[in-house]
C-alpha positions in Angstrom: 104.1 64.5 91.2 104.0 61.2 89.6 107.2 60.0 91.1 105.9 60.2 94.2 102.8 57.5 93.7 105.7 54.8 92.5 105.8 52.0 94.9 109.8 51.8 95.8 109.6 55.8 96.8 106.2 55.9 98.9 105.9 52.9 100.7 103.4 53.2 103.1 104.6 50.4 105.3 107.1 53.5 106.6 106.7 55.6 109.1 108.9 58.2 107.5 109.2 59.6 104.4 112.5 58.8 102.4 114.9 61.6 101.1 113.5 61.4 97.8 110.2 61.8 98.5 111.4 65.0 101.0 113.1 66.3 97.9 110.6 66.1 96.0 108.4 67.8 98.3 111.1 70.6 98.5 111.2 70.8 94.7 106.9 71.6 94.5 107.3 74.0 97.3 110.2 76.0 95.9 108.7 75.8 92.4 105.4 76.6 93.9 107.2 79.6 95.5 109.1 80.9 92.6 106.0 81.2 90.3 104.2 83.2 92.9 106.8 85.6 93.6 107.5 86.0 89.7 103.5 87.0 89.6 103.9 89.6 92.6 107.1 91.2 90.8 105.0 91.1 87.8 102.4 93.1 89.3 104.1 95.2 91.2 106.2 96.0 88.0 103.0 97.0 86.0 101.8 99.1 88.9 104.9 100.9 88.7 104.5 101.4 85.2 101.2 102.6 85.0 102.0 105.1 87.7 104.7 106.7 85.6 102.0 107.1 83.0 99.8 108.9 85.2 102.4 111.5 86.4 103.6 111.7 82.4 100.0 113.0 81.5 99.8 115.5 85.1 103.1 117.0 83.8 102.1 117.5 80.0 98.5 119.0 81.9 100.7 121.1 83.7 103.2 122.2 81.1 100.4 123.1 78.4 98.7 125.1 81.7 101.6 127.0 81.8 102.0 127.8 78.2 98.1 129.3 78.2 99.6 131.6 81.3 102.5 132.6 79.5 102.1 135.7 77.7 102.9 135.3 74.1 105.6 137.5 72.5 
């Protein structure tokens, strides 16, 4: 961000921006980008694995259910 505020990159005499102030701009979006899609993945990863926790315990439930209906030899 600080390159931007340096006098030979933004000068405000312009009615455009130069290519290195667009690239940099480019650079904070993508950056910006990549850090929020790594938090969603993130998530979406420990939703998953809390999930398969939930349907671990429902199947030992379910397994020690049907060792009570079992008859014992």
């Amino acid at each position: 961000m600080g390159f931007l505020a340096i006098q030979s990159v933004d000068s405000s005499d312009k009615h455009y921006s130069s290519e290195a102030q667009i690239m940099s701009y480019l650079s904070i979006a993508a950056t910006v980008g990549s850090i929020l899609l790594g938090l969603r993945l993130l998530l979406r990863q420990t939703e998953k694995i809390h999930k398969a926790d939930k349907v671990v315990k429902l199947r030992s439930k379910f397994y020690r259910f049907l060792a009570l209906l079992t008859p014992s030899r």
